[in-house]
Each structure stands twice: as structure tokens, then as C-alpha cells.
VEXKOLSE-696897 format. One record per atom (N, C-alpha, C, O): residue in one letter; atom name; x, y, z. Coordinates in nm, 4 decimals, m for minus. Example, Ala and Ser with C-alpha at 12.3 -4.5 7.8 and 13.67 -1.06 7.14 Angstrom:
<vopas>
<vopa aa="a" at="N" X="1.3190" Y="m0.5690" Z="0.7800"/>
<vopa aa="a" at="CA" X="1.2300" Y="m0.4500" Z="0.7800"/>
<vopa aa="a" at="C" X="1.3200" Y="m0.3300" Z="0.7800"/>
<vopa aa="a" at="O" X="1.4236" Y="m0.3319" Z="0.8465"/>
<vopa aa="s" at="N" X="1.2850" Y="m0.2250" Z="0.7080"/>
<vopa aa="s" at="CA" X="1.3670" Y="m0.1060" Z="0.7140"/>
<vopa aa="s" at="C" X="1.2900" Y="0.0030" Z="0.7870"/>
<vopa aa="s" at="O" X="1.3409" Y="0.1138" Z="0.8039"/>
</vopas>
This chain:
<vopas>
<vopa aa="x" at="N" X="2.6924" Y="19.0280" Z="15.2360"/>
<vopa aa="x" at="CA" X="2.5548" Y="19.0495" Z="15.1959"/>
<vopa aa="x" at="C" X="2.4765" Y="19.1033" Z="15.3155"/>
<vopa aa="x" at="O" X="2.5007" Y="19.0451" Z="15.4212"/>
<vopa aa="x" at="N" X="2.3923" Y="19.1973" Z="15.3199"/>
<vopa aa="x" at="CA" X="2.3023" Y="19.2311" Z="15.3742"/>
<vopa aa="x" at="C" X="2.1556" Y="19.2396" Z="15.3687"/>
<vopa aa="x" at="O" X="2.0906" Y="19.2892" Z="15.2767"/>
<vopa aa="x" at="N" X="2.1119" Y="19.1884" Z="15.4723"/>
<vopa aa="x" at="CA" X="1.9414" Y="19.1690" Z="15.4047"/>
<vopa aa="x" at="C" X="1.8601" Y="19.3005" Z="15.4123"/>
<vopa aa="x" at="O" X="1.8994" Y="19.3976" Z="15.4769"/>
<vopa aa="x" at="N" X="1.7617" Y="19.2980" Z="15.3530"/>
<vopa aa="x" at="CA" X="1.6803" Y="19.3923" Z="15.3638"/>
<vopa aa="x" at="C" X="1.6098" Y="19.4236" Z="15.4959"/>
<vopa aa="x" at="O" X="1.5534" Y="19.3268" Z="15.5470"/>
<vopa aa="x" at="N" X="1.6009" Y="19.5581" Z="15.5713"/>
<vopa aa="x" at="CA" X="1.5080" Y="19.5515" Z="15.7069"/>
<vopa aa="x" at="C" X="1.4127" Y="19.6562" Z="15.6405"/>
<vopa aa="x" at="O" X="1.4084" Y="19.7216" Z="15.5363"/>
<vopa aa="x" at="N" X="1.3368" Y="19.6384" Z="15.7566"/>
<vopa aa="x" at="CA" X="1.1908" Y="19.7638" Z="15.7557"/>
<vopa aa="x" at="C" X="1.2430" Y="19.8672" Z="15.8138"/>
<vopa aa="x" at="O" X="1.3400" Y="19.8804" Z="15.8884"/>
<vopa aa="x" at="N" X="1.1566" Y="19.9485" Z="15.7649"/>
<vopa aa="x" at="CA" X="1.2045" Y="20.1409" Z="15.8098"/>
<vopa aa="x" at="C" X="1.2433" Y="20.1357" Z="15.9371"/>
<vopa aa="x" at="O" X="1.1922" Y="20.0598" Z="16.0195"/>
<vopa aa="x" at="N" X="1.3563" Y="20.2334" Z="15.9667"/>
<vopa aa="x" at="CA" X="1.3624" Y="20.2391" Z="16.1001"/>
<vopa aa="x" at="C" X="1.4237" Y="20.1374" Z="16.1818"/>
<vopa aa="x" at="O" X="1.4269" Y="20.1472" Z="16.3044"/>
<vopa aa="x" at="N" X="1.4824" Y="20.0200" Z="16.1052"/>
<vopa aa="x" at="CA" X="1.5181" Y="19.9468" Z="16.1779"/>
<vopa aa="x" at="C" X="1.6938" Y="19.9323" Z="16.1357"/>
<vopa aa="x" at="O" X="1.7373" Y="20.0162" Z="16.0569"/>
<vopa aa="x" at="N" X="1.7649" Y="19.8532" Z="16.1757"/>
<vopa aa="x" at="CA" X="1.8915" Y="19.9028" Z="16.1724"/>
<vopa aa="x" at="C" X="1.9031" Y="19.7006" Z="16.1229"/>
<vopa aa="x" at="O" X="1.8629" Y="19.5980" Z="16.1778"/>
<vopa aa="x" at="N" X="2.0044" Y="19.7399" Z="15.9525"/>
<vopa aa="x" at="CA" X="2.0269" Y="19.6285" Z="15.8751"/>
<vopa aa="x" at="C" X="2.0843" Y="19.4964" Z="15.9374"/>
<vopa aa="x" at="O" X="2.1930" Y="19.5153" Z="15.9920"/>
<vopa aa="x" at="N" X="2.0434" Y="19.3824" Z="15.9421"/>
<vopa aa="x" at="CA" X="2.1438" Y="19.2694" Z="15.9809"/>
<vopa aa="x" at="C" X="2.1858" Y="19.2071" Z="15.8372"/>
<vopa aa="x" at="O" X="2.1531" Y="19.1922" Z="15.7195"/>
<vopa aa="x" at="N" X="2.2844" Y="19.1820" Z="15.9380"/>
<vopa aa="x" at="CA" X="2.4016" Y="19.0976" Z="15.8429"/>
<vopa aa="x" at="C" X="2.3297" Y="18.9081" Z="15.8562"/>
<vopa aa="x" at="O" X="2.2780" Y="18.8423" Z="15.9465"/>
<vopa aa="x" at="N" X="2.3635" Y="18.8844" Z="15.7204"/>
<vopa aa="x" at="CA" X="2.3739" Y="18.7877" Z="15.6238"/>
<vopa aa="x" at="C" X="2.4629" Y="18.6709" Z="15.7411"/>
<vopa aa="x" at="O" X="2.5766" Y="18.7061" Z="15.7726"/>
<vopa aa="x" at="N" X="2.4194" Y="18.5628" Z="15.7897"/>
<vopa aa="x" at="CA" X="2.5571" Y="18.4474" Z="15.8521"/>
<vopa aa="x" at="C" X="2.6906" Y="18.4302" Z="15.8101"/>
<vopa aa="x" at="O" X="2.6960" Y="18.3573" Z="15.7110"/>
<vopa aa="x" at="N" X="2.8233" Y="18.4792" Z="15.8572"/>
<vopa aa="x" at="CA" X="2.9297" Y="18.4780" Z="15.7963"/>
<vopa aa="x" at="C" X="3.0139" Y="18.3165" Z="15.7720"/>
<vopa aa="x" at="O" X="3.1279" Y="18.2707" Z="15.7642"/>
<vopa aa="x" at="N" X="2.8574" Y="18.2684" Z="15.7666"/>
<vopa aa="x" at="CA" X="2.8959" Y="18.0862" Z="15.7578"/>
<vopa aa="x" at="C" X="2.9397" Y="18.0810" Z="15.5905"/>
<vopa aa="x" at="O" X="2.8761" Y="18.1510" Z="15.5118"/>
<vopa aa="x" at="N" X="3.0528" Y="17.9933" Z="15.5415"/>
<vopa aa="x" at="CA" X="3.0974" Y="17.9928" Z="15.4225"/>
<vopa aa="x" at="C" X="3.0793" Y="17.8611" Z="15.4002"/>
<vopa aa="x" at="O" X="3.1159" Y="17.8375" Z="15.2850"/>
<vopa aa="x" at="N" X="3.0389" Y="17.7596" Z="15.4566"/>
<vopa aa="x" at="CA" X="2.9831" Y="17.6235" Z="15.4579"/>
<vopa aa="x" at="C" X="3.1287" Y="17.5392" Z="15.4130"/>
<vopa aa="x" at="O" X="3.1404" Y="17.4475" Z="15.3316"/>
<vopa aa="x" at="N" X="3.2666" Y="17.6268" Z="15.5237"/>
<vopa aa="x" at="CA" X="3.3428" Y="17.5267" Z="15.5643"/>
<vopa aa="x" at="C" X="3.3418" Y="17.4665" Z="15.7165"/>
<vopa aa="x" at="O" X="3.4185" Y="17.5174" Z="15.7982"/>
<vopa aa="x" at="N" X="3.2641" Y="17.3690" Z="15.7521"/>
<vopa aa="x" at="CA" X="3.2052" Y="17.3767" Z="15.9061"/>
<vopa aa="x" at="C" X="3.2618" Y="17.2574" Z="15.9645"/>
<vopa aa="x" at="O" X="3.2032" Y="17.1506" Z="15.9818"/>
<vopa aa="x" at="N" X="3.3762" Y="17.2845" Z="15.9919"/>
<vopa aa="x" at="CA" X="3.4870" Y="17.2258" Z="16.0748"/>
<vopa aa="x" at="C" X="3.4979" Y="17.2978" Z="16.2485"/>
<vopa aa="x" at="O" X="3.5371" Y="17.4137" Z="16.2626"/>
<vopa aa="x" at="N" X="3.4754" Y="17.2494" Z="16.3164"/>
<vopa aa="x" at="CA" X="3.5156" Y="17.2630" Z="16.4235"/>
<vopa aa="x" at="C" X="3.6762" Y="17.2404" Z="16.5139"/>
<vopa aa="x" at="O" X="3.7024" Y="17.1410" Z="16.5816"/>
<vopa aa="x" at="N" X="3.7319" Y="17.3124" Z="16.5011"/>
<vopa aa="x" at="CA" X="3.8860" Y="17.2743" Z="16.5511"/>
<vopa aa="x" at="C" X="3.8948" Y="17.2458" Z="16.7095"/>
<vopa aa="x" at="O" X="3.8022" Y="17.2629" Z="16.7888"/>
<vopa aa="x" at="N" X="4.0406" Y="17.1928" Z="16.7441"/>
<vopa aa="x" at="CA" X="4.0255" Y="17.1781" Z="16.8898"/>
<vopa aa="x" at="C" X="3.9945" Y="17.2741" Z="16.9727"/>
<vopa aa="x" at="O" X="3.9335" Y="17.2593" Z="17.0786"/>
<vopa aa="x" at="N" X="4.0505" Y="17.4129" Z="16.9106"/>
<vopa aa="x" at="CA" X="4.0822" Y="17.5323" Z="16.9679"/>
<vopa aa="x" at="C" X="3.9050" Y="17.6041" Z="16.9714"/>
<vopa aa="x" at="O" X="3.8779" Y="17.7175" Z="17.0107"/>
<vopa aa="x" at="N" X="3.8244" Y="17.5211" Z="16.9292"/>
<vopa aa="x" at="CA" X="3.6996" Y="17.5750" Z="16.9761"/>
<vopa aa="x" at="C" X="3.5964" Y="17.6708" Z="16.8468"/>
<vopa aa="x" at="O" X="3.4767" Y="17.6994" Z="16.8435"/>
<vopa aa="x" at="N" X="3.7149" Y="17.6991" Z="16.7497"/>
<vopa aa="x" at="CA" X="3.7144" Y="17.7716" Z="16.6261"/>
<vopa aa="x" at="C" X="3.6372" Y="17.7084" Z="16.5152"/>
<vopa aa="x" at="O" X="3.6696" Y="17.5911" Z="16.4968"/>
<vopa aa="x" at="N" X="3.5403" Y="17.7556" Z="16.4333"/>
<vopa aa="x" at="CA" X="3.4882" Y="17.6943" Z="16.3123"/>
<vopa aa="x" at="C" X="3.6173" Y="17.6978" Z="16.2119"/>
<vopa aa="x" at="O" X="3.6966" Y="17.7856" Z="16.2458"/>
<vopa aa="x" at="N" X="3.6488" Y="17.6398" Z="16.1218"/>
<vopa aa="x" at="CA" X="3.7391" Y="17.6752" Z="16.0321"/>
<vopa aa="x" at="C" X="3.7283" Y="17.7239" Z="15.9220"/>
<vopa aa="x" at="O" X="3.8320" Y="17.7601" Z="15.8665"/>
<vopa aa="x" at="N" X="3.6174" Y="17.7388" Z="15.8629"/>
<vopa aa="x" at="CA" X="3.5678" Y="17.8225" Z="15.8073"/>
<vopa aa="x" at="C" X="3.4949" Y="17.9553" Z="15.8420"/>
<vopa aa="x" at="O" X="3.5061" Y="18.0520" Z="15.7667"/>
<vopa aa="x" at="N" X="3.4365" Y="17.9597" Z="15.9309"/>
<vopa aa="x" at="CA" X="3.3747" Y="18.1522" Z="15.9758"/>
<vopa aa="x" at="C" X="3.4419" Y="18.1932" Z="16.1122"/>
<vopa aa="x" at="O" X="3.4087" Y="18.3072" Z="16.1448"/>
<vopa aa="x" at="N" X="3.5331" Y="18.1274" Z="16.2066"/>
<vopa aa="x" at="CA" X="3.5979" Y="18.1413" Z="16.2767"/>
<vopa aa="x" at="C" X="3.4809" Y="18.1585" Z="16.4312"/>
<vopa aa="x" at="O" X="3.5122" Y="18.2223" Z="16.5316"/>
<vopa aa="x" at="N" X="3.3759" Y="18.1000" Z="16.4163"/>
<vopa aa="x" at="CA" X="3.2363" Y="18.1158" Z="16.5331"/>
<vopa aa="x" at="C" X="3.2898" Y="18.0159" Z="16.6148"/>
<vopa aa="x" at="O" X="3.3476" Y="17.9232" Z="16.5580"/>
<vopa aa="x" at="N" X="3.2831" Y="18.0160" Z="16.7236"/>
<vopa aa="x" at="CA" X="3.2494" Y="17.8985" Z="16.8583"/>
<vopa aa="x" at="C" X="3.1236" Y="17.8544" Z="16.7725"/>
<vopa aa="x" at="O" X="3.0618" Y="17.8996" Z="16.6761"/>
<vopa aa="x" at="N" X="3.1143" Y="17.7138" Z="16.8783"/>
<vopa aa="x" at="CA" X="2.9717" Y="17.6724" Z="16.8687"/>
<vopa aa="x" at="C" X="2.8361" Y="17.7673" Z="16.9289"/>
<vopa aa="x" at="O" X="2.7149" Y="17.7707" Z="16.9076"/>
<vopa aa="x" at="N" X="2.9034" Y="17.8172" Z="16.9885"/>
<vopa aa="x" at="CA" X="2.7242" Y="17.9195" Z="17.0624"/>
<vopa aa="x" at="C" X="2.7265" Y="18.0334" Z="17.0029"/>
<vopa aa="x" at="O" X="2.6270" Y="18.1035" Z="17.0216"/>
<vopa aa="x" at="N" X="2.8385" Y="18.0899" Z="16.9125"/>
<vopa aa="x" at="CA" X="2.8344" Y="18.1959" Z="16.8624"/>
<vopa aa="x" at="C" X="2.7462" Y="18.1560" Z="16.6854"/>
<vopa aa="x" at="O" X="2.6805" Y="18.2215" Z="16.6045"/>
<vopa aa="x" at="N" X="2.7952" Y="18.0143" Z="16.6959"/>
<vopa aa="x" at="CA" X="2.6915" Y="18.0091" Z="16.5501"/>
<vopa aa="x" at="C" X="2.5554" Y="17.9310" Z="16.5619"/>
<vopa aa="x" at="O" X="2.4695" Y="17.9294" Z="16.4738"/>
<vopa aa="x" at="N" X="2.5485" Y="17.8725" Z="16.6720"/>
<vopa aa="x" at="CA" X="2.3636" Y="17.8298" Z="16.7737"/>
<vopa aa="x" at="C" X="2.3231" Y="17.9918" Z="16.7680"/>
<vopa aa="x" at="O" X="2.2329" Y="18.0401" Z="16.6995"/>
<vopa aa="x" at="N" X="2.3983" Y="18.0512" Z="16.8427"/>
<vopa aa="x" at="CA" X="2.3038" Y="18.1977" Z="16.8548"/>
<vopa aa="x" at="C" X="2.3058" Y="18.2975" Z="16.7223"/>
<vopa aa="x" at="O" X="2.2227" Y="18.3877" Z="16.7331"/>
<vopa aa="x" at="N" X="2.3401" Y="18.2990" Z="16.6679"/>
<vopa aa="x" at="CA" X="2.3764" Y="18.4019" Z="16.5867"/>
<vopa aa="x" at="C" X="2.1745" Y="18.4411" Z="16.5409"/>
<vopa aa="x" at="O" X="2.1335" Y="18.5513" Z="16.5773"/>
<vopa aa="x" at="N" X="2.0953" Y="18.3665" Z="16.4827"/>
<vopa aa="x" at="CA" X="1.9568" Y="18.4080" Z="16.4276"/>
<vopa aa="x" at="C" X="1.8786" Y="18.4919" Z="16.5958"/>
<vopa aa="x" at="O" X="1.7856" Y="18.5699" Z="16.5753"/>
<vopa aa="x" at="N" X="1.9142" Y="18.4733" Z="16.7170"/>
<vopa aa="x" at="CA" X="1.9151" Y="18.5017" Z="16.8070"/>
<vopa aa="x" at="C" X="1.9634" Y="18.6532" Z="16.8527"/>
<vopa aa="x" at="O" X="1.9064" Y="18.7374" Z="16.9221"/>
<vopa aa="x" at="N" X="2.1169" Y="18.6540" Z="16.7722"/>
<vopa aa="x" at="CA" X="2.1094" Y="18.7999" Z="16.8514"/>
<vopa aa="x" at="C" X="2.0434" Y="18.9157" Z="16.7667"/>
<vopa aa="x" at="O" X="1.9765" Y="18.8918" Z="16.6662"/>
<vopa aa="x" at="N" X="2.0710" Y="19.0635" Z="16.8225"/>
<vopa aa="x" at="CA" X="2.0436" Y="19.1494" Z="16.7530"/>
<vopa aa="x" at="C" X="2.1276" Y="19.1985" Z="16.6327"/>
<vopa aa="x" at="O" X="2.2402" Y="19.1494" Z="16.6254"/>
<vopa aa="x" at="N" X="2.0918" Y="19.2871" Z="16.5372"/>
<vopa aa="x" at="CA" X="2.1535" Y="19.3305" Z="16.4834"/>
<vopa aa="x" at="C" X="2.2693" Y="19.3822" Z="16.5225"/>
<vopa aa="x" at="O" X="2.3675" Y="19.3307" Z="16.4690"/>
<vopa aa="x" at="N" X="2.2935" Y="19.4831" Z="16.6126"/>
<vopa aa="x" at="CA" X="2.4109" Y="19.5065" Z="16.6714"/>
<vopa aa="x" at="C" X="2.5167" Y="19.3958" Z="16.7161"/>
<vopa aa="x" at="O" X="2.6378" Y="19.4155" Z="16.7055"/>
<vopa aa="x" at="N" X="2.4511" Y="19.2536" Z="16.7774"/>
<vopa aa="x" at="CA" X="2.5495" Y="19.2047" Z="16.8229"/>
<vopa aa="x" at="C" X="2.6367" Y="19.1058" Z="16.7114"/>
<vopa aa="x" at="O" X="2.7499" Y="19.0578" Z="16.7166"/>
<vopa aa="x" at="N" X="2.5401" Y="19.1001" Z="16.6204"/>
<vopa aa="x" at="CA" X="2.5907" Y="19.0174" Z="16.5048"/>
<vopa aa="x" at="C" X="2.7262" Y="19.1359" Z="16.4231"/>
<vopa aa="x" at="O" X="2.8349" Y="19.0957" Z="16.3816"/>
<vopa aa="x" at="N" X="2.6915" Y="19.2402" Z="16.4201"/>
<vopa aa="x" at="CA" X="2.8346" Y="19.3637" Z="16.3350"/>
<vopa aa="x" at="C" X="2.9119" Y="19.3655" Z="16.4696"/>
<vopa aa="x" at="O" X="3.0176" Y="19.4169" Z="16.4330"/>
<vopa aa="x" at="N" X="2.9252" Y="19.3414" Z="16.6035"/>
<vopa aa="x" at="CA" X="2.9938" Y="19.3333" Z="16.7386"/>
<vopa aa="x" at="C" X="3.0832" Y="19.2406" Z="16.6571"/>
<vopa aa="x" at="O" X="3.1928" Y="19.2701" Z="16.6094"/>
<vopa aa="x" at="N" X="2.9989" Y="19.0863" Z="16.6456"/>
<vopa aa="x" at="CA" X="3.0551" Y="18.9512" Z="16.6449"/>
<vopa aa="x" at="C" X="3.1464" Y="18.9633" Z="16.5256"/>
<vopa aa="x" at="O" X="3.2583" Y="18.9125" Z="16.5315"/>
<vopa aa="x" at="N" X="3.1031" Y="19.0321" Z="16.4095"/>
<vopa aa="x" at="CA" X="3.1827" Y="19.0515" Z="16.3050"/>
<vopa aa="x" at="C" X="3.2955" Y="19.1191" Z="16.3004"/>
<vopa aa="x" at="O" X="3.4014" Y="19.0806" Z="16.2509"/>
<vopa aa="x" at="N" X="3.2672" Y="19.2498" Z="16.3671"/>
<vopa aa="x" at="CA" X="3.3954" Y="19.3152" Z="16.4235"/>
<vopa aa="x" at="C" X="3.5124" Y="19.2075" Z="16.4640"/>
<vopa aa="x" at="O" X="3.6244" Y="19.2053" Z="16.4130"/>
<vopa aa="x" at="N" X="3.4576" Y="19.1056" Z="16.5804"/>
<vopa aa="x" at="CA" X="3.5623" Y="18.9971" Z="16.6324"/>
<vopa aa="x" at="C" X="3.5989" Y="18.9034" Z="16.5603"/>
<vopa aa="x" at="O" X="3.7053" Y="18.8433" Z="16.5758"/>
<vopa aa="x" at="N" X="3.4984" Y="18.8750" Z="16.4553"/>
<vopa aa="x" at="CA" X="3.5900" Y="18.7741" Z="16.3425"/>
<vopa aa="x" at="C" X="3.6446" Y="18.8059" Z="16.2443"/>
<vopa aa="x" at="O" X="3.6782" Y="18.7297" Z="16.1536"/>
<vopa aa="x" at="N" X="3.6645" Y="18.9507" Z="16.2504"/>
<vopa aa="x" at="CA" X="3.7924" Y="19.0305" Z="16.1635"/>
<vopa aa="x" at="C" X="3.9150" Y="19.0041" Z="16.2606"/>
<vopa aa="x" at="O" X="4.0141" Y="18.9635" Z="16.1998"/>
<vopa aa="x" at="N" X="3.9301" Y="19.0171" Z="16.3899"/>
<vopa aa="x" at="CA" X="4.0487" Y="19.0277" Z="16.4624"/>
<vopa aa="x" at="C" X="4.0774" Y="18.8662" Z="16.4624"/>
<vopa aa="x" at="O" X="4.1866" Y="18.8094" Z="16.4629"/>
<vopa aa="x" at="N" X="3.9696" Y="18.8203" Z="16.4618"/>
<vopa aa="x" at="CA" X="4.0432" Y="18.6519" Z="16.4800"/>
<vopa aa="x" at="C" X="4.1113" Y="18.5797" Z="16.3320"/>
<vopa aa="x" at="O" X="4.1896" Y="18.4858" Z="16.3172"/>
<vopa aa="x" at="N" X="4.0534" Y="18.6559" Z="16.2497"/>
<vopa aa="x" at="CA" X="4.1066" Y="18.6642" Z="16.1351"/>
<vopa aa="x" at="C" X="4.3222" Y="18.6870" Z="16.1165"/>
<vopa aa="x" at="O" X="4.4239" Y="18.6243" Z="16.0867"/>
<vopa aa="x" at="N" X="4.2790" Y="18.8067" Z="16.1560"/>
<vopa aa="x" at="CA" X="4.3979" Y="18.8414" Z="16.1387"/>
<vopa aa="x" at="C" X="4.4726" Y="18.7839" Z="16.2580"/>
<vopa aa="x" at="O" X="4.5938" Y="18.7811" Z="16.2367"/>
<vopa aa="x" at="N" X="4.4456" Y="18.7489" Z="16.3473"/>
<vopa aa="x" at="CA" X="4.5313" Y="18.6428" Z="16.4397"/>
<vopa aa="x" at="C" X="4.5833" Y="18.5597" Z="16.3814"/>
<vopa aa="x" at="O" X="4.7049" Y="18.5408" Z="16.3809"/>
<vopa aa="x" at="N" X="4.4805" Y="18.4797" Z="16.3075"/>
<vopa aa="x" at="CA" X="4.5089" Y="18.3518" Z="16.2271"/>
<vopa aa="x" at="C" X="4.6391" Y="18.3556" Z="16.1275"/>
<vopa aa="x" at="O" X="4.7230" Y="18.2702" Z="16.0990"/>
<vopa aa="x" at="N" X="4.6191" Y="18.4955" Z="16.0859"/>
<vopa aa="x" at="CA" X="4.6931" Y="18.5175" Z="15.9967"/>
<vopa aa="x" at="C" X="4.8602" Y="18.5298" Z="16.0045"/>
<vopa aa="x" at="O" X="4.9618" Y="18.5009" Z="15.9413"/>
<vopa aa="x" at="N" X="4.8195" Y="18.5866" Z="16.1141"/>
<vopa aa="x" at="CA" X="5.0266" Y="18.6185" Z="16.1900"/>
<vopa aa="x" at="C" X="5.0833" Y="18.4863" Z="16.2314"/>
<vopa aa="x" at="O" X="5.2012" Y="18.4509" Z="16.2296"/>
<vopa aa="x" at="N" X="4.9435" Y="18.3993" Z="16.2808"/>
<vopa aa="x" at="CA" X="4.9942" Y="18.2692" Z="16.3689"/>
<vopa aa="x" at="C" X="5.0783" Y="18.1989" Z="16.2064"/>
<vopa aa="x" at="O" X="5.1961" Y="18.1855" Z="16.1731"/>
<vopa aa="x" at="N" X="4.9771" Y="18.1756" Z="16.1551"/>
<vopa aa="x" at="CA" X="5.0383" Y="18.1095" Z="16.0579"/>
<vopa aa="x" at="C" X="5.1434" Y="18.1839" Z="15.9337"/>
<vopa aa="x" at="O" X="5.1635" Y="18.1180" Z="15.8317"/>
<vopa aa="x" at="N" X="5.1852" Y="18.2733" Z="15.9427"/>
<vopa aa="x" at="CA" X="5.2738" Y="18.3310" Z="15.8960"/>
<vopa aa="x" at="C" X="5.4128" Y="18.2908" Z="15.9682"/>
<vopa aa="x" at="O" X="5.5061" Y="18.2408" Z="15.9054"/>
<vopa aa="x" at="N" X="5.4176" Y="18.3248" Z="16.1419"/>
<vopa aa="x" at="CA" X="5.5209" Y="18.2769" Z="16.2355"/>
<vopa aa="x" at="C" X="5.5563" Y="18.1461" Z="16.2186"/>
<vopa aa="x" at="O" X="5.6742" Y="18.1170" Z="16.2388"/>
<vopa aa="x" at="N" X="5.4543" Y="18.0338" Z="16.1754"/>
<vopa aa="x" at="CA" X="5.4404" Y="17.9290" Z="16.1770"/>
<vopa aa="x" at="C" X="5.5112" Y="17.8270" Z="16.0680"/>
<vopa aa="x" at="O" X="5.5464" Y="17.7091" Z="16.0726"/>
<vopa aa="x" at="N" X="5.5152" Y="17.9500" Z="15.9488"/>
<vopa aa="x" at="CA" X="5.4635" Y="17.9190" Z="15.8269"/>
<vopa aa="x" at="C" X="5.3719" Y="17.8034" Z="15.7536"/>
<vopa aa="x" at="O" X="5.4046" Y="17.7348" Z="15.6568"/>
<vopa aa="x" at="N" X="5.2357" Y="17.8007" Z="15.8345"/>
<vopa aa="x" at="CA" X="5.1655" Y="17.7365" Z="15.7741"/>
<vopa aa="x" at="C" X="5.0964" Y="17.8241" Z="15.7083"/>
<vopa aa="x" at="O" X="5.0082" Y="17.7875" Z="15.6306"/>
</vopas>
């Protein structure tokens, strides 16, 4: 989802919080894959850094994904 911005301004993204909010040892939400300061800051950064951050919780994504494939969990 994306919210609406004013002219000229460049769209932010929606919190990629799914309100599974587990914190793992590994530092990871288990549901949106944020650190803790990445989801304290998130209303904080800019638009850009929030599609940055998203960019990185596509790759941590797919980390997750191989780990537990190798794993087979």
C-alpha cells in the first residue's frame, strides 16, 4: 500500500509491519524482518530511505528463504 503525498513530493510507503511482532535472537522481527531501530525509526525516515529499507527486506527475505530451504525448515 501506498499513501497518498502532495504534489511534488515523492510517495511513502505504508509500514511493512504485518502485526507478526516477534523479535528473534538474531535481532530480526519475524514478521517484517526490521531490527528494532529500523522499526523505532521507520515514521522518521524519508521516503527514500523507507523503499532503501524495503529494497533490504526483500534480500533478507530471500536469505530466509535459502536458509531454511538448506535447513529444511
Amino acid at each position: 500500500m501506498v499513501e497518498a503525498g502532495s504534489e511534488g513530493r515523492r510517495l511513502q510507503r505504508m509500514s511493512p509491519c504485518i502485526s507478526v511482532c516477534v523479535l528473534e535472537q538474531s535481532g530480526y522481527c519475524v514478521g517484517c524482518l526490521r531490527t528494532r531501530d529500523e522499526i523505532a525509526g521507520w515514521s522518521r525516515m524519508t521516503s527514500e530511505q523507507q523503499w532503501d529499507l524495503l529494497r533490504d527486506l526483500d534480500q533478507r527475505r530471500v536469505a530466509r528463504r535459502r536458509c531454511n530451504a538448506i535447513s529444511g525448515g
